[in-house]
Biopython code that builds the backbone (N, CA, C, O; Angstrom):
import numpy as np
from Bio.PDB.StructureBuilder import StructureBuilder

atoms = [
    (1, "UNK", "N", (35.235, 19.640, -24.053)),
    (1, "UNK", "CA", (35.109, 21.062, -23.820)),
    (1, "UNK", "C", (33.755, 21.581, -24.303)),
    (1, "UNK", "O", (33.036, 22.404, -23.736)),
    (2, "UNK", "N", (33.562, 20.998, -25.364)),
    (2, "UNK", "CA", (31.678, 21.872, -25.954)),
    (2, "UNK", "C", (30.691, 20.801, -25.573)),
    (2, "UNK", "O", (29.540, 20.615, -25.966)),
    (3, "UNK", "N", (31.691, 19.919, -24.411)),
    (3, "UNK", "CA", (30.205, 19.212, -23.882)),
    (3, "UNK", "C", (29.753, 20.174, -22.815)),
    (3, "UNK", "O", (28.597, 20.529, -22.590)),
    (4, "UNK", "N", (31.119, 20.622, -22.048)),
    (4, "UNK", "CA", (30.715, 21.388, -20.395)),
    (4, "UNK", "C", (30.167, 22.872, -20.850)),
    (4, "UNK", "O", (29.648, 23.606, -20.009)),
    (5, "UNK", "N", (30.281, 23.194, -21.947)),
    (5, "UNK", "CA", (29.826, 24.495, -22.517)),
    (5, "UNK", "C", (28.711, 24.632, -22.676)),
    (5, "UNK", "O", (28.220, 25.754, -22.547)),
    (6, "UNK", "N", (27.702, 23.202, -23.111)),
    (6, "UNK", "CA", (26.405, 23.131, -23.880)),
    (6, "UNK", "C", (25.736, 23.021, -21.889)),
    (6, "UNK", "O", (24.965, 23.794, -21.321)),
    (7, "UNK", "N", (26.376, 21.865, -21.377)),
    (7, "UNK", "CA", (25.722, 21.798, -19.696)),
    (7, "UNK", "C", (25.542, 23.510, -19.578)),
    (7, "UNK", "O", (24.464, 24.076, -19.396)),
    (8, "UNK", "N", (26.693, 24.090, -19.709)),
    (8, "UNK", "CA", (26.541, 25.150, -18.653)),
    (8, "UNK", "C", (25.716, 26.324, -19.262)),
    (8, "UNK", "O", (25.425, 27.306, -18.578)),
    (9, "UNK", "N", (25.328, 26.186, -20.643)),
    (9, "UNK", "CA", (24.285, 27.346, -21.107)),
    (9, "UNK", "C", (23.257, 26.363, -20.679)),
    (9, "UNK", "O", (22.575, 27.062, -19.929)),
    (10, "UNK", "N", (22.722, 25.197, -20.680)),
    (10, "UNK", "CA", (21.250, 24.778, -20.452)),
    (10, "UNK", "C", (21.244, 24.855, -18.772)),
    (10, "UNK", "O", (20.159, 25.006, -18.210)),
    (11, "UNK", "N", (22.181, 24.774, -18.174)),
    (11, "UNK", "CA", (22.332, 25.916, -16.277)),
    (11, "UNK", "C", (21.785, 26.874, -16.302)),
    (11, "UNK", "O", (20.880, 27.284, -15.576)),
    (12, "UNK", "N", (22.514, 27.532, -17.533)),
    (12, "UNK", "CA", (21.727, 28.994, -17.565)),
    (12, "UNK", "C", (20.294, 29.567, -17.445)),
    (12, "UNK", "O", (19.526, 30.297, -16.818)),
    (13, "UNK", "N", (20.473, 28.738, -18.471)),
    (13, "UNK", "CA", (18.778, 29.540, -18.883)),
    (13, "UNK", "C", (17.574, 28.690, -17.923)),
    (13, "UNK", "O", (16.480, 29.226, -17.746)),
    (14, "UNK", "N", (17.884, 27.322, -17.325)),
    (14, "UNK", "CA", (17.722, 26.914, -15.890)),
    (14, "UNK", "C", (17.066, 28.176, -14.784)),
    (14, "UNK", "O", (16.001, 28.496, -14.255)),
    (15, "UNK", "N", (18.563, 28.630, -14.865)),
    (15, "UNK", "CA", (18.272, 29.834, -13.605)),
    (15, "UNK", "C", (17.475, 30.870, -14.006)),
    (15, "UNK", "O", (16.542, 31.344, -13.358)),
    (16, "UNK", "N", (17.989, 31.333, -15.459)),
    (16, "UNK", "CA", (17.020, 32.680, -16.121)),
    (16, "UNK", "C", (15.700, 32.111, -15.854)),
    (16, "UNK", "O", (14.883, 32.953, -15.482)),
    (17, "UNK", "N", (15.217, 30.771, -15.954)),
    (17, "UNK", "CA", (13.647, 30.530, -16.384)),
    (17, "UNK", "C", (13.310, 30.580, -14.657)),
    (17, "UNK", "O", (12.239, 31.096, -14.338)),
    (18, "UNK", "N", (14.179, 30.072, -13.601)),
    (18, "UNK", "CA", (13.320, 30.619, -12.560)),
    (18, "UNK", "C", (13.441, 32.313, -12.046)),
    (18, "UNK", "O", (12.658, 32.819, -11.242)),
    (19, "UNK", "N", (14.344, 32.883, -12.559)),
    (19, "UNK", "CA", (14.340, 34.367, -12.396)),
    (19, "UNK", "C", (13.038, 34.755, -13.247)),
    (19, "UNK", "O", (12.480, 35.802, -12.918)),
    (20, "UNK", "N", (12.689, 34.278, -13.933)),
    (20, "UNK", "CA", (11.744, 34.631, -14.986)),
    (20, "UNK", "C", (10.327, 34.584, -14.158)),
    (20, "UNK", "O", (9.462, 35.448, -14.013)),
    (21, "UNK", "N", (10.438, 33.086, -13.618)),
    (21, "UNK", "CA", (9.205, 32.418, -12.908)),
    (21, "UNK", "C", (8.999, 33.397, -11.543)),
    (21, "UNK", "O", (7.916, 33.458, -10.961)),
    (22, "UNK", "N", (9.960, 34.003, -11.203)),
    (22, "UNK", "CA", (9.709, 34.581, -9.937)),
    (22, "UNK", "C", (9.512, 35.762, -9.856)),
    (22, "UNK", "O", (8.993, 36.286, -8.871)),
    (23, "UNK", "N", (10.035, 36.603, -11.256)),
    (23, "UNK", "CA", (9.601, 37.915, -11.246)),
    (23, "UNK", "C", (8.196, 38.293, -12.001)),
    (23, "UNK", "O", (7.608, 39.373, -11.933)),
    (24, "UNK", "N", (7.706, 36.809, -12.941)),
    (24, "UNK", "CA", (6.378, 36.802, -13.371)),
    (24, "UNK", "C", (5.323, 36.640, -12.269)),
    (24, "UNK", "O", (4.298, 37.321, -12.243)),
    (25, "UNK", "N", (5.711, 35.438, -11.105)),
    (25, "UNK", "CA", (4.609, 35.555, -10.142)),
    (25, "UNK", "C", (4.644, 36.625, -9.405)),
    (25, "UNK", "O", (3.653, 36.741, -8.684)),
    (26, "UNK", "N", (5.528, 37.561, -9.309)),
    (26, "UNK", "CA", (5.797, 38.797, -8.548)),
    (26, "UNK", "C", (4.268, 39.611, -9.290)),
    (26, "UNK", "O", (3.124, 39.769, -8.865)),
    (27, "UNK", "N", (4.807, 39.898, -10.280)),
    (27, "UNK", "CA", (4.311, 40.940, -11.185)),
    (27, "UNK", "C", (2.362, 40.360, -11.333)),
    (27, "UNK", "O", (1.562, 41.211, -11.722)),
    (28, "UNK", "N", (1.966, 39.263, -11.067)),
    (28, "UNK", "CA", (0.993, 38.631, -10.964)),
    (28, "UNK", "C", (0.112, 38.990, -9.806)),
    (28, "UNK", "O", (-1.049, 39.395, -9.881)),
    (29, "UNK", "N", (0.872, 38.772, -8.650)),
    (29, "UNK", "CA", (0.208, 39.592, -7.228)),
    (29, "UNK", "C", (0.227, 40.390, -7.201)),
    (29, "UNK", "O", (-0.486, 40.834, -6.301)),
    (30, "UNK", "N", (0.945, 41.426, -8.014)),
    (30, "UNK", "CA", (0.653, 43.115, -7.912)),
    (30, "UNK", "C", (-0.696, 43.369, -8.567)),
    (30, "UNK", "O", (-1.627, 43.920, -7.979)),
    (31, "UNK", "N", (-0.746, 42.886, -9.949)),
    (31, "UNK", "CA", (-1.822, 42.837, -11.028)),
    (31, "UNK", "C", (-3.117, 42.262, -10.020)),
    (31, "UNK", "O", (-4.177, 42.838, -10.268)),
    (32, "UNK", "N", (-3.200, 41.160, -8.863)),
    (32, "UNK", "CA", (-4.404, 40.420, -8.521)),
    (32, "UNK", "C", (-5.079, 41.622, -7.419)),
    (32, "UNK", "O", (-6.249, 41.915, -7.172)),
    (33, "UNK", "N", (-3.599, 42.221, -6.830)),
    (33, "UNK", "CA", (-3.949, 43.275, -5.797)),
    (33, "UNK", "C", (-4.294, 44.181, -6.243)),
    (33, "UNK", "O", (-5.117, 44.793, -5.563)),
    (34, "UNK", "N", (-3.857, 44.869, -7.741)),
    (34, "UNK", "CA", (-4.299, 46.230, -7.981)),
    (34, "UNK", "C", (-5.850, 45.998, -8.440)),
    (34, "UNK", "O", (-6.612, 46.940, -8.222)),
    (35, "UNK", "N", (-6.508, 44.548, -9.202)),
    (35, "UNK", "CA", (-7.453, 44.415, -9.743)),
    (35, "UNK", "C", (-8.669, 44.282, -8.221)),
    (35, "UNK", "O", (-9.746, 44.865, -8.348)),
    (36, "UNK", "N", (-8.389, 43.509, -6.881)),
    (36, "UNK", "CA", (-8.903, 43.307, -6.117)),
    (36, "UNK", "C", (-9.511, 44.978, -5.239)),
    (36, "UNK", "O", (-10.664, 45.339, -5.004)),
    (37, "UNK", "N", (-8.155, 45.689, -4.937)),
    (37, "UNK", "CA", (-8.285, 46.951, -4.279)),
    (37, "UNK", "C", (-9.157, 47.550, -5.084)),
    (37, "UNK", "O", (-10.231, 47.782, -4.528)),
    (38, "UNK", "N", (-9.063, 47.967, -6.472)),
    (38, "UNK", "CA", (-9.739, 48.615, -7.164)),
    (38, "UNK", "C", (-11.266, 48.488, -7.302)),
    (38, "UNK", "O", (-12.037, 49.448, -7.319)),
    (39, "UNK", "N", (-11.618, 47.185, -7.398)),
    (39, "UNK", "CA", (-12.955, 46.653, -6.820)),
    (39, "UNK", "C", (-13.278, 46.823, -6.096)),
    (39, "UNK", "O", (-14.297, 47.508, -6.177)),
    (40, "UNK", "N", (-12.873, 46.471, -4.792)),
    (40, "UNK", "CA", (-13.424, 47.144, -3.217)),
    (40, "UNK", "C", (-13.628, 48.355, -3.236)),
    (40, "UNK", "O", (-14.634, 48.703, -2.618)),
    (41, "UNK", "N", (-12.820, 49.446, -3.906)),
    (41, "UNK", "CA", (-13.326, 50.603, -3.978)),
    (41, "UNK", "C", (-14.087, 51.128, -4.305)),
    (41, "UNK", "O", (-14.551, 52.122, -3.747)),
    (42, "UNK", "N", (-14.647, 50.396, -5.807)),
    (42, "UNK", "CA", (-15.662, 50.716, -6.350)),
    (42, "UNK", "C", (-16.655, 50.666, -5.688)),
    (42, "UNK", "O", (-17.308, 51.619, -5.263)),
    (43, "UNK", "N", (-16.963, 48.857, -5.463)),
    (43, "UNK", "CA", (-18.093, 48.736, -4.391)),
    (43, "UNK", "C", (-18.538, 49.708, -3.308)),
    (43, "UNK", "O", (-19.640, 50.236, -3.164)),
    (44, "UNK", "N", (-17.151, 49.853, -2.395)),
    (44, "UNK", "CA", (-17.641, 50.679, -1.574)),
    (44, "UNK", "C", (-18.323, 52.165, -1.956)),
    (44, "UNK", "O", (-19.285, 52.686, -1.392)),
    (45, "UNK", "N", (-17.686, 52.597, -2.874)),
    (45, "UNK", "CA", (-18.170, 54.601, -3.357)),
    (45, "UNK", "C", (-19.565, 53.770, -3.902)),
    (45, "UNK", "O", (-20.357, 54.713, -3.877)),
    (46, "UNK", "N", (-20.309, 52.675, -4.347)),
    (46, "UNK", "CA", (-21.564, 52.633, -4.733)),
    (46, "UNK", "C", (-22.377, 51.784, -4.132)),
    (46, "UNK", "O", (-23.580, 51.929, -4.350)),
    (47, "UNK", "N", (-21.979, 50.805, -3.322)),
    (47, "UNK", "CA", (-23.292, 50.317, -3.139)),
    (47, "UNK", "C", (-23.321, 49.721, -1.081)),
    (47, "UNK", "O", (-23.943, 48.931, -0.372)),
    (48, "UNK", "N", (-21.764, 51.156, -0.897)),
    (48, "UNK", "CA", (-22.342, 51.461, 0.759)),
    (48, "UNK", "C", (-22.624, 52.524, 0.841)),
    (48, "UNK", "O", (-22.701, 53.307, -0.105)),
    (49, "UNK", "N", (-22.942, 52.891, 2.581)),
    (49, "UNK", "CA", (-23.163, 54.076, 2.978)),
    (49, "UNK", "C", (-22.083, 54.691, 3.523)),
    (49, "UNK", "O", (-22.307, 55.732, 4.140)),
    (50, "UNK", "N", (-20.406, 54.103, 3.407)),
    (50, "UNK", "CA", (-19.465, 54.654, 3.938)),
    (50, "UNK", "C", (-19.414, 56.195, 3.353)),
    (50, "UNK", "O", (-19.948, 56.402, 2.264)),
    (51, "UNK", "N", (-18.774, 57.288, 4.064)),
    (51, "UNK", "CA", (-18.496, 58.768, 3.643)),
    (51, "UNK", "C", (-17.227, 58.582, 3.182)),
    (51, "UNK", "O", (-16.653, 57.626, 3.704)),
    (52, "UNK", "N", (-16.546, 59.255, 2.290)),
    (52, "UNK", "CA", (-14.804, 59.333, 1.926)),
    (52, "UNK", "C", (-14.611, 60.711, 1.760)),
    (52, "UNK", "O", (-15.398, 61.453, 1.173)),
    (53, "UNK", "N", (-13.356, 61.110, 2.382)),
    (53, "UNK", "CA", (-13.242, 62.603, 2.095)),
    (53, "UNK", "C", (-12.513, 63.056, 0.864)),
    (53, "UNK", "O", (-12.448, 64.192, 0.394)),
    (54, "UNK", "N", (-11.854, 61.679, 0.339)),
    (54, "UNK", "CA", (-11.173, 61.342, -1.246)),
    (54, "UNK", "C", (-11.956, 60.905, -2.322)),
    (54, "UNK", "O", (-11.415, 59.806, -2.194)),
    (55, "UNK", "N", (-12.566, 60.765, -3.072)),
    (55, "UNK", "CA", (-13.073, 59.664, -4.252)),
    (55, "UNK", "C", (-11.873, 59.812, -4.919)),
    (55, "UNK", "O", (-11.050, 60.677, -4.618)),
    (56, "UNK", "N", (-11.707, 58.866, -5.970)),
    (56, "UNK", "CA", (-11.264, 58.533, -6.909)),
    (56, "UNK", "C", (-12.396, 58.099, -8.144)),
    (56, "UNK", "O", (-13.399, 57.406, -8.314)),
    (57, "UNK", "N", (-11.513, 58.987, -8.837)),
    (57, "UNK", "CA", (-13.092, 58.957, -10.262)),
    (57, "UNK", "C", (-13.088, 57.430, -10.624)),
    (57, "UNK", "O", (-12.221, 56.565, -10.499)),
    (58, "UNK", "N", (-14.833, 57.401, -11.298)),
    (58, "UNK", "CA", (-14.778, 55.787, -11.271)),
    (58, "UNK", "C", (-13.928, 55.643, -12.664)),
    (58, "UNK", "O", (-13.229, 54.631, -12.627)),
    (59, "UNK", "N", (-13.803, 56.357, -13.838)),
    (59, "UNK", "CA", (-13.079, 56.112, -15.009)),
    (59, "UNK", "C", (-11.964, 55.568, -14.211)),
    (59, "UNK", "O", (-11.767, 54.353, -14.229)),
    (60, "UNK", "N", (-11.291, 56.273, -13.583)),
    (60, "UNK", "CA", (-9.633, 55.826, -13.086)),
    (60, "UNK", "C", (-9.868, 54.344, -12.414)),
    (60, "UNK", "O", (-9.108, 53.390, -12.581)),
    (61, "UNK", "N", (-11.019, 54.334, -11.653)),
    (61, "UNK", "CA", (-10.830, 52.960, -10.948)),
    (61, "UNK", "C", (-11.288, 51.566, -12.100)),
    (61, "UNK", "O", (-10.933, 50.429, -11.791)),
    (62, "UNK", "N", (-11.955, 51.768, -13.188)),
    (62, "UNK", "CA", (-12.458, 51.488, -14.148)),
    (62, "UNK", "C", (-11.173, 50.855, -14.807)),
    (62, "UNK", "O", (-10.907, 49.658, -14.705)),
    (63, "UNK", "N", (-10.332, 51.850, -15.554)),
    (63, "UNK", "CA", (-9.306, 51.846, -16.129)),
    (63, "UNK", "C", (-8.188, 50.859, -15.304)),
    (63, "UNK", "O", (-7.742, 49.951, -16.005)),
    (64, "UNK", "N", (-7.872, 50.895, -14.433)),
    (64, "UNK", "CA", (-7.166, 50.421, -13.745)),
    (64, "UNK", "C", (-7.523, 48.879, -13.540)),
    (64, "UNK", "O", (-6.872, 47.850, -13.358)),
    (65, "UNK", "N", (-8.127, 49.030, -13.593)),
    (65, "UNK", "CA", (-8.950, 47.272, -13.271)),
    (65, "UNK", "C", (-8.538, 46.451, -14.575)),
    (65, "UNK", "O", (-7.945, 45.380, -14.699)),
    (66, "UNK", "N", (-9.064, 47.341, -15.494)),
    (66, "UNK", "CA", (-8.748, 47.045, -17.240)),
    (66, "UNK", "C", (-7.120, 46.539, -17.104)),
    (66, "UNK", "O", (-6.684, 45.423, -17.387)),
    (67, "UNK", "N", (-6.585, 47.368, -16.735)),
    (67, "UNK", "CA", (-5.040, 46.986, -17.252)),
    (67, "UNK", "C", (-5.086, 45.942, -15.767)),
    (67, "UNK", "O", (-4.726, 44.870, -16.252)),
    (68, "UNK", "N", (-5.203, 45.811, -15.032)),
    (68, "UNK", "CA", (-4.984, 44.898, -14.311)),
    (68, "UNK", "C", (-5.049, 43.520, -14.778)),
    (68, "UNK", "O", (-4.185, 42.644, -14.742)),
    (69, "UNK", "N", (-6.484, 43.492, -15.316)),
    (69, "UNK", "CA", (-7.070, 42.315, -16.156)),
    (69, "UNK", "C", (-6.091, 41.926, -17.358)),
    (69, "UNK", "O", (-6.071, 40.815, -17.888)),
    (70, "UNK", "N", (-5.358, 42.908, -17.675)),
    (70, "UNK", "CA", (-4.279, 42.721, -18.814)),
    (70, "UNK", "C", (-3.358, 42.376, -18.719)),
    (70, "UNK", "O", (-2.819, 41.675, -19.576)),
    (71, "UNK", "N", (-2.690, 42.822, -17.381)),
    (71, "UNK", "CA", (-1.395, 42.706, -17.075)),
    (71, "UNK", "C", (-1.414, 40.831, -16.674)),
    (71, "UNK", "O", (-0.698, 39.930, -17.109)),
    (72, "UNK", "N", (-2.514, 40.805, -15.717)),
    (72, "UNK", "CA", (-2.288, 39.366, -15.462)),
    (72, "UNK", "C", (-2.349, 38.022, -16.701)),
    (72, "UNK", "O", (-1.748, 36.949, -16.641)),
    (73, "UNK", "N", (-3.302, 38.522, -17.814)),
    (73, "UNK", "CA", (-3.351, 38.040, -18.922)),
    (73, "UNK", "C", (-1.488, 37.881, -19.402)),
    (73, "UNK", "O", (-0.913, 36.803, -19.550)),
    (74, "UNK", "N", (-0.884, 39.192, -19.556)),
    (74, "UNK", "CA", (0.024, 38.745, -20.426)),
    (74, "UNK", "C", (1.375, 37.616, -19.383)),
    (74, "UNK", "O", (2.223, 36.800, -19.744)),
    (75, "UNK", "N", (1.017, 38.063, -18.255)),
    (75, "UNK", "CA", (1.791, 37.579, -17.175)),
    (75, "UNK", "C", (1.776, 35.638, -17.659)),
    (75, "UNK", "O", (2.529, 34.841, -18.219)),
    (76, "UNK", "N", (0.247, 35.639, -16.932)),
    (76, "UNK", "CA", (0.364, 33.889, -17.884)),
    (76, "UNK", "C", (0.453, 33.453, -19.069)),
    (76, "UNK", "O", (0.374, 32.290, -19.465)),
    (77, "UNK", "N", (0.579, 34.176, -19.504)),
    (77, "UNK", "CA", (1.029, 33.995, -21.179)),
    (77, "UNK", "C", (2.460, 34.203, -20.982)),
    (77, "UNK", "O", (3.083, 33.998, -22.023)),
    (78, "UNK", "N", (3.012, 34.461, -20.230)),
    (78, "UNK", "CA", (4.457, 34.672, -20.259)),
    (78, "UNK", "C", (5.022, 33.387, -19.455)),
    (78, "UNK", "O", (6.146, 32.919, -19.639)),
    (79, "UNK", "N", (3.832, 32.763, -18.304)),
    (79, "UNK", "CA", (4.310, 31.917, -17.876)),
    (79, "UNK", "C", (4.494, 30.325, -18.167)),
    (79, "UNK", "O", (5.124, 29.423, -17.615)),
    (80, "UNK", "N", (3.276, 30.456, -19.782)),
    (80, "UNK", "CA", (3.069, 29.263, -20.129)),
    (80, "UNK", "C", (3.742, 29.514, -21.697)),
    (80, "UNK", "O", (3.468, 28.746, -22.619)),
    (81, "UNK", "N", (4.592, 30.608, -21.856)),
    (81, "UNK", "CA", (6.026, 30.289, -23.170)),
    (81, "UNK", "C", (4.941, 30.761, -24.418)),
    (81, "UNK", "O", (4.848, 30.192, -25.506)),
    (82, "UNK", "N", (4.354, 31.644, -24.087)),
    (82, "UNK", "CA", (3.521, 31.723, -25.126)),
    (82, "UNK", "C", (3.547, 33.033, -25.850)),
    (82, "UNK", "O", (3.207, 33.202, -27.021)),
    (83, "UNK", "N", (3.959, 33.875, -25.076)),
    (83, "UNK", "CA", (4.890, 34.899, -25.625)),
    (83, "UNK", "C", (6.147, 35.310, -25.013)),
    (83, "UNK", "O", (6.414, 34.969, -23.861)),
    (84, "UNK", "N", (7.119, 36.189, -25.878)),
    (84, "UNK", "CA", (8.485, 36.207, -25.570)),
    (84, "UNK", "C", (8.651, 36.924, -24.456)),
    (84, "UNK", "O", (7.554, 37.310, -24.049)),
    (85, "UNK", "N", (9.650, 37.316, -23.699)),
    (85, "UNK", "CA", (10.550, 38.278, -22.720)),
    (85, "UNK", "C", (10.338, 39.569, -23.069)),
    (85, "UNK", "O", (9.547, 40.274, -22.442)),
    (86, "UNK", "N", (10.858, 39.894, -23.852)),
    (86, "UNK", "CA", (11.083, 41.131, -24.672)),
    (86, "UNK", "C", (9.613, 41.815, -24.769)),
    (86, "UNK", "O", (9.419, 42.926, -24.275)),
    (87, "UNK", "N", (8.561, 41.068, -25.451)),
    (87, "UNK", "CA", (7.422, 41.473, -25.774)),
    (87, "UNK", "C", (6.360, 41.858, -24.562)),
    (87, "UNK", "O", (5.334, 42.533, -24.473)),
    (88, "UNK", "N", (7.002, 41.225, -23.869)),
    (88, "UNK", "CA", (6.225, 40.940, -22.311)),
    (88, "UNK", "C", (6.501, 41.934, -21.303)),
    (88, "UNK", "O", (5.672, 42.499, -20.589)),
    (89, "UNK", "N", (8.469, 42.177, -21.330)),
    (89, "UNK", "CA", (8.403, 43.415, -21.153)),
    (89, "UNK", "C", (8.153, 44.735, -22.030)),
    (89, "UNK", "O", (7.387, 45.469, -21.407)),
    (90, "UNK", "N", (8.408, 45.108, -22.857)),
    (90, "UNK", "CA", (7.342, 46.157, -23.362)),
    (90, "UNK", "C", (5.777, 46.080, -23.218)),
    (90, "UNK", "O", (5.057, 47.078, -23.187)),
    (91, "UNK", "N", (5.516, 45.316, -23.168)),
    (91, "UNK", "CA", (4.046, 45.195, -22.837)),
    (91, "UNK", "C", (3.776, 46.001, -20.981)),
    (91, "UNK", "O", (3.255, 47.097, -20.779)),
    (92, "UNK", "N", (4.065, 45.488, -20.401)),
    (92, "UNK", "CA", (4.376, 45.746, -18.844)),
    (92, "UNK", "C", (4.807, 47.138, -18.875)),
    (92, "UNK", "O", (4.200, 47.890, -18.111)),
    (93, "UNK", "N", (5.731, 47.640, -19.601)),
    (93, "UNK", "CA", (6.499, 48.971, -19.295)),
    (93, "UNK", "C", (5.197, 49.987, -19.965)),
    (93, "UNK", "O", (5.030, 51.052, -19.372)),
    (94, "UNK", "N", (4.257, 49.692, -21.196)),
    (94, "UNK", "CA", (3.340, 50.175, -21.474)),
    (94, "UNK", "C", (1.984, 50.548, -20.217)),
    (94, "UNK", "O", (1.542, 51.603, -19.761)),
    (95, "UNK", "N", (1.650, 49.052, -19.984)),
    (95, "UNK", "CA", (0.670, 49.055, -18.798)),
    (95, "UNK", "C", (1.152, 50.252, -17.825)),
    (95, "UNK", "O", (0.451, 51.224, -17.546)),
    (96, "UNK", "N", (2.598, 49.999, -17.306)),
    (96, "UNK", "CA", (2.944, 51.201, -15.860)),
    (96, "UNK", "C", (2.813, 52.574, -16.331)),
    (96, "UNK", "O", (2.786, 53.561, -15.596)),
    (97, "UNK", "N", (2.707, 52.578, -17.969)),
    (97, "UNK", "CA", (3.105, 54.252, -18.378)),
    (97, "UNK", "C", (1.619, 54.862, -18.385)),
    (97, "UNK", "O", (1.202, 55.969, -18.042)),
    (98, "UNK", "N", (0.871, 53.539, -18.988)),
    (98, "UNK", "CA", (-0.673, 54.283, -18.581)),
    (98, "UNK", "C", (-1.251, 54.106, -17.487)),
    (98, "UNK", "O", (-2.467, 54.300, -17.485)),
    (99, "UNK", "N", (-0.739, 53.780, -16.502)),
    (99, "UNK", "CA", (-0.699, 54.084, -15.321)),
    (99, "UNK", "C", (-0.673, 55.183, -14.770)),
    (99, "UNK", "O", (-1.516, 55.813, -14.132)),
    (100, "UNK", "N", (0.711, 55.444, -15.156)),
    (100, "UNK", "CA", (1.429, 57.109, -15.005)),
    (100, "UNK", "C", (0.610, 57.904, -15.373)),
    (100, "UNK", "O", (0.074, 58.743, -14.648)),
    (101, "UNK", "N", (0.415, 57.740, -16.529)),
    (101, "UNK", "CA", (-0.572, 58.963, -17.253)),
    (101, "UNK", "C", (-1.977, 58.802, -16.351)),
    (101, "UNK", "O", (-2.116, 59.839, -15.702)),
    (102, "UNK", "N", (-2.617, 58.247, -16.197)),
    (102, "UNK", "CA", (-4.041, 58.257, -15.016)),
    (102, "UNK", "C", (-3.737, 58.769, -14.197)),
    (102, "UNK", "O", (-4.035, 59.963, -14.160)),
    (103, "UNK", "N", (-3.097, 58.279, -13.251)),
    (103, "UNK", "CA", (-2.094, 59.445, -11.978)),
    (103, "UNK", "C", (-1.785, 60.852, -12.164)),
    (103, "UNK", "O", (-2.091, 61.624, -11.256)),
    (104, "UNK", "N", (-1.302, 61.232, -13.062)),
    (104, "UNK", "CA", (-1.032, 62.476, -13.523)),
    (104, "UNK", "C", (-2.307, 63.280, -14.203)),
    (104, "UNK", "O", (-2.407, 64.505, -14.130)),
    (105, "UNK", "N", (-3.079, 62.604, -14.742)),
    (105, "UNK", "CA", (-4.663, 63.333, -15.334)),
    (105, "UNK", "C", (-5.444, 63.211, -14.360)),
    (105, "UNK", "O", (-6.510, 63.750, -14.656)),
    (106, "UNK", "N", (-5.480, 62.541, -12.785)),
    (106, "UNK", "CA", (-6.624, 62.946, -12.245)),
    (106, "UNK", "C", (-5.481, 63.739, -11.038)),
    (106, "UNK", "O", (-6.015, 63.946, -9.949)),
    (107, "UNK", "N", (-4.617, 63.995, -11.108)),
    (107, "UNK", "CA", (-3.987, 65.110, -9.814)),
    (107, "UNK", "C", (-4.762, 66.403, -10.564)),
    (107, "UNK", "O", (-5.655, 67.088, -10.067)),
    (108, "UNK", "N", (-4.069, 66.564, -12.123)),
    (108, "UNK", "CA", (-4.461, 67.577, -13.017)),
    (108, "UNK", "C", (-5.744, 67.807, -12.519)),
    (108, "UNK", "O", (-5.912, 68.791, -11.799)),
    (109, "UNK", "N", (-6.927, 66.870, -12.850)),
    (109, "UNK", "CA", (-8.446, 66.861, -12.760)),
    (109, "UNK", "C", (-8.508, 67.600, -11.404)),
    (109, "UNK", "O", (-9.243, 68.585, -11.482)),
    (110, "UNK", "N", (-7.922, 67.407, -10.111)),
    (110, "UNK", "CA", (-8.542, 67.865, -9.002)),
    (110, "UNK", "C", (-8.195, 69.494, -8.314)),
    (110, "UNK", "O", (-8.690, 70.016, -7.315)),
    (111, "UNK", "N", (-6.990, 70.118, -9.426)),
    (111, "UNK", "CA", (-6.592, 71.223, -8.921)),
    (111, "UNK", "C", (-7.663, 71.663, -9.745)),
    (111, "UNK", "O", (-7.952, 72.859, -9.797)),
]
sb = StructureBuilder()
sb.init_structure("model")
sb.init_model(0)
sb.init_chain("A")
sb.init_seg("    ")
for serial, (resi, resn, name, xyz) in enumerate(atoms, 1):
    if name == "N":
        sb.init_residue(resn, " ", resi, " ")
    sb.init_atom(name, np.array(xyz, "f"), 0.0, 1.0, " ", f" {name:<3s}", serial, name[0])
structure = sb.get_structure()
């Protein structure tokens, strides 16, 4: 009986580690896309001649890149056991909140 018990928690955490693996590479392509878009943007507001009838301030596109660069940092660190779940999410739920807050200080900024 505490043999099929010990199988079926090391099943477990089996499956948790690819739920883990799949919502870390998730969270990885968001971080490569938000860091990539954000670049192109930059580039473009400085060193074309395209017109935009939007900018986005460069602090925000600046900032954003930053946590991008972070997010993917803690991402592989999450993927190579090097820091915990827990820490990784609070870390992540931090990154989206200063997120939030940029979003919300440049709507503020433009009225």
């Amino acid at each position: 009986m505490a043999k099929f018990a010990l199988t079926q928690t090391s099943q477990m955490s089996k499956a948790s580690r690819k739920v883990i693996i799949t919502g870390a590479s998730f969270f990885l392509v968001i971080h490569l896309f938000q860091l990539v878009w954000n670049g192109v943007m930059f580039y473009n507001y400085h060193f074309t001649g395209k017109l935009f009838l939007v900018l986005i301030p460069d602090w925000v596109l600046i900032t954003e890149m930053v946590l991008a660069v972070f997010g993917m940092t803690l991402t592989i660190s999450l993927l190579k056991n090097e820091i915990r779940r827990s820490k990784y999410i609070v870390f992540e739920v931090f990154v989206l909140c200063i997120s939030v807050v940029i979003l919300l200080l440049t709507e503020i900024e433009q009225l």
